[in-house]
C-alpha positions in Angstrom: 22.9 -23.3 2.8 18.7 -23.3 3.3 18.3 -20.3 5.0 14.8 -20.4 4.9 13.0 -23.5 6.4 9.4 -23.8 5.0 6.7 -26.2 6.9 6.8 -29.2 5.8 3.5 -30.0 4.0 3.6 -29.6 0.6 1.2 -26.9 -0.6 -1.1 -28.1 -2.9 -0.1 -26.0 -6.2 -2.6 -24.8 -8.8 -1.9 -24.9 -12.8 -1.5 -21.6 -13.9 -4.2 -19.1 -14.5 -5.5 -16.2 -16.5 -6.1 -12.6 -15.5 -9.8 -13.6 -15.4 -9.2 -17.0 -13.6 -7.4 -15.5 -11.3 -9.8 -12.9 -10.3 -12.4 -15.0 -10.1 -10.5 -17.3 -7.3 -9.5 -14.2 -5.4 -12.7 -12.5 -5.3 -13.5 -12.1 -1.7 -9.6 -11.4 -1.2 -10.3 -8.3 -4.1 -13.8 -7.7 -2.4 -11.7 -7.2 1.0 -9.3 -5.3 -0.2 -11.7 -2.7 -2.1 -13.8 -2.4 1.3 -11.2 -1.8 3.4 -10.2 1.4 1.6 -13.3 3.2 2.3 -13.2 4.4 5.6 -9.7 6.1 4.6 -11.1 7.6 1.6 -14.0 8.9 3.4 -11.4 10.5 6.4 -9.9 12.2 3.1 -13.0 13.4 1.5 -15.0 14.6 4.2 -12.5 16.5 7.0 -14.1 20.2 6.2 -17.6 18.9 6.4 -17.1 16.9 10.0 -14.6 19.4 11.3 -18.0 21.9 10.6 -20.1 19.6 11.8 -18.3 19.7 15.3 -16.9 23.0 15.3 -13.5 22.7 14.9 -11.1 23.3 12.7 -9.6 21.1 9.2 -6.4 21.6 10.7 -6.9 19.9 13.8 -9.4 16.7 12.4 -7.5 16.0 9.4 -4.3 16.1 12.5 -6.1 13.3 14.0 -4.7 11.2 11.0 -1.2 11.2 12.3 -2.4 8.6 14.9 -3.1 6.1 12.2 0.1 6.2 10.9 1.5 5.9 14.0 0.0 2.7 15.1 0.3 1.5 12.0 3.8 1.7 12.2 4.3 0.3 15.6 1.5 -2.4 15.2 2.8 -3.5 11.8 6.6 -4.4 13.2 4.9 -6.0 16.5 3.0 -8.6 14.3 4.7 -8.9 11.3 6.2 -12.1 12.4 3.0 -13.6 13.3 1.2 -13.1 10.0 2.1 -16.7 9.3 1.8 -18.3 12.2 -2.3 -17.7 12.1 -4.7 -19.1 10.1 -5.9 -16.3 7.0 -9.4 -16.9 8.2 -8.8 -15.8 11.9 -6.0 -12.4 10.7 -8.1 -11.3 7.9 -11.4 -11.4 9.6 -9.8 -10.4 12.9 -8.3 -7.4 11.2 -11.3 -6.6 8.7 -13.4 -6.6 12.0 -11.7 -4.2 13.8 -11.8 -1.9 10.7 -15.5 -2.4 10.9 -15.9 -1.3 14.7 -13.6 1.6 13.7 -15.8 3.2 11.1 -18.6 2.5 13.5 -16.7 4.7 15.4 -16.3 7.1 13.5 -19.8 7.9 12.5 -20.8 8.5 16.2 -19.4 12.1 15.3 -17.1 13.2 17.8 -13.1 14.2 18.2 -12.8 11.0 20.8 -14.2 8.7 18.7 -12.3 9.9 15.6 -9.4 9.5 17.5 -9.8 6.3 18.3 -11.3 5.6 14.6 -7.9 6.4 13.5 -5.8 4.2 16.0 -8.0 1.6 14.6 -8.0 2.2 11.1 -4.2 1.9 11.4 -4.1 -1.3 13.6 -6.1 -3.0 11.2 -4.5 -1.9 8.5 -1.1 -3.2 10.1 -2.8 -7.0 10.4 -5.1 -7.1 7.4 -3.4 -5.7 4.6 -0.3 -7.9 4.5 -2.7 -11.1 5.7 -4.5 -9.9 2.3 -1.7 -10.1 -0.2 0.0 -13.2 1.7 -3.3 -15.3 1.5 -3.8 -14.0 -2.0 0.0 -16.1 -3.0 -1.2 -19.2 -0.8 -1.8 -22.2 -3.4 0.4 -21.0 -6.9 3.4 -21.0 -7.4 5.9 -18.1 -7.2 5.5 -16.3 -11.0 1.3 -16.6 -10.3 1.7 -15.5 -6.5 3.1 -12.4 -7.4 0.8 -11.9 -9.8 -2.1 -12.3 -7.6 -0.6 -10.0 -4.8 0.4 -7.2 -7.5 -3.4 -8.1 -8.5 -4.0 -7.0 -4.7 -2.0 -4.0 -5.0 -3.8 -2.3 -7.9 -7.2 -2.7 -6.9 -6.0 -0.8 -3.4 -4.8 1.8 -6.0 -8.3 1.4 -7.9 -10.2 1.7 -4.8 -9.9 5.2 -3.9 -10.5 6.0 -7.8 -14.0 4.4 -7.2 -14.8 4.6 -3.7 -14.3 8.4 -3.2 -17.2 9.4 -6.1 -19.4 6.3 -4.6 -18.6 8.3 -1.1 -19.1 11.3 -2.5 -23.0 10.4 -4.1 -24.5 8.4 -1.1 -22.9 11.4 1.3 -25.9 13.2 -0.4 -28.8 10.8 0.9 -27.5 9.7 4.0 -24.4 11.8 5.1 -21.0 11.4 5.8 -22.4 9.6 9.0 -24.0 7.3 7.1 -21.3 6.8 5.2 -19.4 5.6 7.8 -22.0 3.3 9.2 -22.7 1.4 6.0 -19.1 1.1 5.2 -18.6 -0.4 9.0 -21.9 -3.5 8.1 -20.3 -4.0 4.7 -16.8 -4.7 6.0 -18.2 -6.6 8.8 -20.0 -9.0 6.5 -17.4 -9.4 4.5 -15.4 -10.2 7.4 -17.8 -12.7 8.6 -17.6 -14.5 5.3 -13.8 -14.5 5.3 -14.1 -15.6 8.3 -16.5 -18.7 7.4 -15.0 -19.2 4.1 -11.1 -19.0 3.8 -8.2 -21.7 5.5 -8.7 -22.3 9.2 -5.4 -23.9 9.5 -1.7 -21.9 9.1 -0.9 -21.6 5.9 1.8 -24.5 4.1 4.4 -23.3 2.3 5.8 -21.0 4.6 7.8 -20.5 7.5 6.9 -20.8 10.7 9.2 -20.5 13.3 9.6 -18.4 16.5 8.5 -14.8 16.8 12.5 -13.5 17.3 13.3 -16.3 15.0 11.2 -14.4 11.8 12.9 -11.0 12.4 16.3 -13.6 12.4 15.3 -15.1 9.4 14.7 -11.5 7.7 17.6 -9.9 8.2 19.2 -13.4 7.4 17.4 -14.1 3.8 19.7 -12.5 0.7 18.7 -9.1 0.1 15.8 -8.6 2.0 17.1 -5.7 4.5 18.2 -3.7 1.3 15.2 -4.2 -0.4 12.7 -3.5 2.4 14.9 -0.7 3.2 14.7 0.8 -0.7 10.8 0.3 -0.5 10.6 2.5 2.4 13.0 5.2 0.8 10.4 4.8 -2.2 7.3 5.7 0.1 9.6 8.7 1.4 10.3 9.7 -1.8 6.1 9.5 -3.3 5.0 11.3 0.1 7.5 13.8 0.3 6.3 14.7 -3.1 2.7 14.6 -3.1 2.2 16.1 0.1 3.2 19.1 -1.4 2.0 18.4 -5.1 -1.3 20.2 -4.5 0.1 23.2 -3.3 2.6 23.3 -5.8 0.2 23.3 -8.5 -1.8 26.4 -6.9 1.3 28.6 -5.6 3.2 28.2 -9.5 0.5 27.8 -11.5 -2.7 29.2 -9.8 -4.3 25.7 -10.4 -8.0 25.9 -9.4 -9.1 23.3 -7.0 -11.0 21.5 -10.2 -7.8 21.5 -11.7 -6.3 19.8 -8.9 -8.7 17.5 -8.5 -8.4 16.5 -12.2 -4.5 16.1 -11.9 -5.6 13.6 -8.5 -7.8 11.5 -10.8 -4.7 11.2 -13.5 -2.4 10.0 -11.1 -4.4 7.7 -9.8 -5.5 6.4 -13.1 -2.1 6.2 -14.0 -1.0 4.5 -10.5 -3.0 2.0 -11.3 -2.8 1.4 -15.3 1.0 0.6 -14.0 0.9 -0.8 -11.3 -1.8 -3.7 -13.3 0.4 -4.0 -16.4 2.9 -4.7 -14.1 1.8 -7.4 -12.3 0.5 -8.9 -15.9 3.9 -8.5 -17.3 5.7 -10.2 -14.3 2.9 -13.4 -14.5 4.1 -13.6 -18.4 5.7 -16.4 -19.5 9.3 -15.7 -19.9 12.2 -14.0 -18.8 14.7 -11.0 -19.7 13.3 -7.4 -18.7 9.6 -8.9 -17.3 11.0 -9.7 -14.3 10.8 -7.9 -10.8 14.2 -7.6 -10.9 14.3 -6.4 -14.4 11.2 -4.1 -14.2 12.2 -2.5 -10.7 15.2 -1.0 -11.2 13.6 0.5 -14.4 10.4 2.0 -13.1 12.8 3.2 -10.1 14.8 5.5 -12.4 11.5 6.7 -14.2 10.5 7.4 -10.5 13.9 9.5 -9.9 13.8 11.4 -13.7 9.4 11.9 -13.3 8.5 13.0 -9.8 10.8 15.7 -9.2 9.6 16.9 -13.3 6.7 18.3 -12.2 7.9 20.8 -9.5 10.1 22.4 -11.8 8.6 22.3 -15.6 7.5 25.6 -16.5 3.8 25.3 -17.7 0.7 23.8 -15.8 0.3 21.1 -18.5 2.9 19.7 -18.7 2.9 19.6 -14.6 0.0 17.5 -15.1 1.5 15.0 -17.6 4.7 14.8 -15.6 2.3 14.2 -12.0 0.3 11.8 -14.2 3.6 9.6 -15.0 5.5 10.0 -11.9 1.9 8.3 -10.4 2.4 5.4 -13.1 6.5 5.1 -12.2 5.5 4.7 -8.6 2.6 2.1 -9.0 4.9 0.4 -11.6 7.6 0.2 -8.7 5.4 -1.2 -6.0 3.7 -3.9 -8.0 7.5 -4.9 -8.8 8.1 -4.9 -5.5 5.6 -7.0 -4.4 5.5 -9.6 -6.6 9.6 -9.5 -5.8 8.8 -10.3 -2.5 6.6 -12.6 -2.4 8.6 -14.1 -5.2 12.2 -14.1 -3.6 10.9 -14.7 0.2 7.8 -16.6 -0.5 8.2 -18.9 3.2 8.6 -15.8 4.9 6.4 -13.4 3.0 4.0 -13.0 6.1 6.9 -11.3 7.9 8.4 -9.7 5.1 5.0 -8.2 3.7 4.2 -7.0 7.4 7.4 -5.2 7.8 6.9 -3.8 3.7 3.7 -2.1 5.1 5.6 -0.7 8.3 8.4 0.5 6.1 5.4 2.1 3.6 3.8 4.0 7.0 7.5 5.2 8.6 8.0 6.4 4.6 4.6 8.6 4.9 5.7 10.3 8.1 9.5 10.8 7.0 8.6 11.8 3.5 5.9 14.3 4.7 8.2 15.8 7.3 11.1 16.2 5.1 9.6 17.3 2.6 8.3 20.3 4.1 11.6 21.3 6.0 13.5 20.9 2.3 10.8 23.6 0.6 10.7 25.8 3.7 14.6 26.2 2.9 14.9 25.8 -0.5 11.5 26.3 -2.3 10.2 23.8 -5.1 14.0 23.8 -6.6 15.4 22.2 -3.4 12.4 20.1 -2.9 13.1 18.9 -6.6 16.6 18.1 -5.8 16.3 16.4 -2.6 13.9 14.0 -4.4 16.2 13.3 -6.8 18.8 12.3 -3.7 16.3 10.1 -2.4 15.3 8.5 -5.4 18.7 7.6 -6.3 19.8 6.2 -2.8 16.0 4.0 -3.6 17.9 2.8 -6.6 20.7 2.0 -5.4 19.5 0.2 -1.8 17.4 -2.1 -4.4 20.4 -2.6 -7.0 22.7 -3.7 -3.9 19.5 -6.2 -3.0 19.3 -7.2 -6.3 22.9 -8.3 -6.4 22.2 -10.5 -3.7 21.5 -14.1 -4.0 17.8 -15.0 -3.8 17.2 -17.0 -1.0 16.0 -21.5 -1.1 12.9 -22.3 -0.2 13.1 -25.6 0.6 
């Protein structure tokens, strides 16, 4: 049975390419993505300094985050399904652009505008981000797809790594103000280039049909429910954990905010170390265990045995090596997890990575909420235990996917 109908021109398919070929091809795509992440890190890295600056309180600016997530959610279901039916050009630079007029936003400096910077920063997120890793498949085939949207995914774990130090240094000359405004002209151009430069047409290759008819198709394709549904148990289980990482570190160990900051730069070192090997692994020639579905399962029961570690080892160190590979086990799983599907699901991977990034942002909110009424009840020990729960119902909602046939494309 062809339960996924793909248009009917032929996409026109590239030979296969190395690591450096590759980048090279995706460069604006990699350029997009790395932009894009500096408004967040700077709405990380400078709450004390603007809640000073307008006399209020950390509690209540770094609040206004919430309402990111929260459109982010609800804007990432609504047009999920229409990722594919509009050209890369017009959802990229659509989405990029709004990001842009958001961090101007946010550098006028006051709680309205932040408010409404966050809104937008999780709007355009919802379009942009899965127009990014779809557009960054278009033209290869499957194995070289996922390898360019796991390619995707690790420089958006790179970016903070770079972008919050670069943040940091120019916050000096021109504050966090500034900051904001020369993020808001860079993404902009880059927008406008994407805009010039990348397909004006709807992509081949893929399926477009009507908007119920993509959520139809979804929950029709083999596996894709399950798998979706363990991704967003994974985000559950990372946030539940590292919103409360930090304070772990200080209330067991006395960690020093240096310290803290030190075990932040392993993790994400480590995030994205994995989550790159990954995606080089997958794009491999061969089979066996350098699949998705061979390397998924594996880095998901790393995830469940390394992330609750940490909260219960008994010396700092070796709470920094443990956060430092439960970081690597989670970027491992979601470069697997990409390239899986835009591998398994490639017509519909417009829809499919839309709903991923919904499931990632309803996984922030759960994980973050949970995991503070588990340690209010049961300290560090329950918390340890309820992400060992979680990790293994991850495991087992991807196994059951897994088990499923993978879908036709043709």
């Amino acid at each position: 049975m062809i339960l996924l109908q793909a248009e009917t021109a032929e996409p026109q398919i590239a030979p296969r390419l190395g690591d450096l070929a590759l980048a090279r091809g995706l460069w604006l795509l990699l350029l997009a993505q790395f932009l894009s992440f500096l408004p967040s890190s700077a709405a990380s890295i400078f709450v004390p300094t603007i809640a000073a600056d307008l006399g209020s309180s950390v509690a209540l600016v770094g609040g206004l985050r919430s309402l990111g997530g929260v459109a982010a959610l609800a804007c990432g279901v609504l047009v999920a399904p229409l990722i594919d039916r509009v050209a890369r050009a017009r959802t990229i630079a659509g989405g990029l652009l709004l990001l842009a007029v958001a961090a101007l936003l946010a550098a006028f400096g006051s709680l309205p505008s932040l408010a409404l910077f966050y809104l937008l920063l999780g709007t355009a997120g919802a379009v942009y981000q899965p127009a990014l890793q779809s557009a960054a498949a278009d033209g290869h085939d499957s194995a070289t797809g996922a390898r360019a949207a796991a390619m995707l995914s690790a420089m958006g774990a790179l970016a903070p790594m770079l972008g919050g130090p670069l943040l940091a240094a120019t916050a000096g000359w021109v504050g966090w103000r500034g900051d904001y405004l020369a993020s808001a002209l860079l993404i902009a151009l880059v927008a406008g280039v994407a805009g010039a430069t990348l397909g004006r047409r709807p992509p081949v290759g893929v399926a477009r049909v009507g908007y119920r008819d993509a959520f139809r198709l979804v929950l029709a394709a083999p596996g894709a429910l399950p798998l979706l549904l363990g991704s967003t148990l994974r985000a559950t289980v990372q946030f539940a954990w590292l919103s409360y990482l930090a304070a772990c570190l200080v209330e067991r160990f006395a960690a020093s905010t240096a310290l803290v900051g030190v075990v932040w730069g392993m993790g994400g070192l480590a995030f994205f170390l994995a989550n790159l090997a990954v995606g080089r692994l997958i794009g491999a020639a061969g089979g066996g265990w350098r699949t998705p579905e061979g390397l998924l399962p594996a880095s998901l029961l790393l995830v469940a045995i390394l992330t609750p570690l940490g909260l219960v080892v008994p010396t700092l160190p070796l709470a920094m090596v443990a956060a430092a590979l439960a970081a690597g086990a989670h970027g491992a799983a979601v470069a697997a997890t990409i390239s899986l599907l835009v591998g398994r699901y490639a017509p519909l991977r417009g829809a499919i990575l839309g709903l991923n990034a919904a499931g990632f942002n309803l996984g922030l909110f759960v994980g973050a909420a949970l995991g503070g009424l588990v340690l209010g009840a049961g300290g560090y020990p329950g918390l340890a235990m309820a992400l060992v729960a979680l990790a293994a119902a991850t495991l087992a909602a991807t196994v059951w996917a897994l088990r499923q046939t993978a879908p036709t494309a043709d």
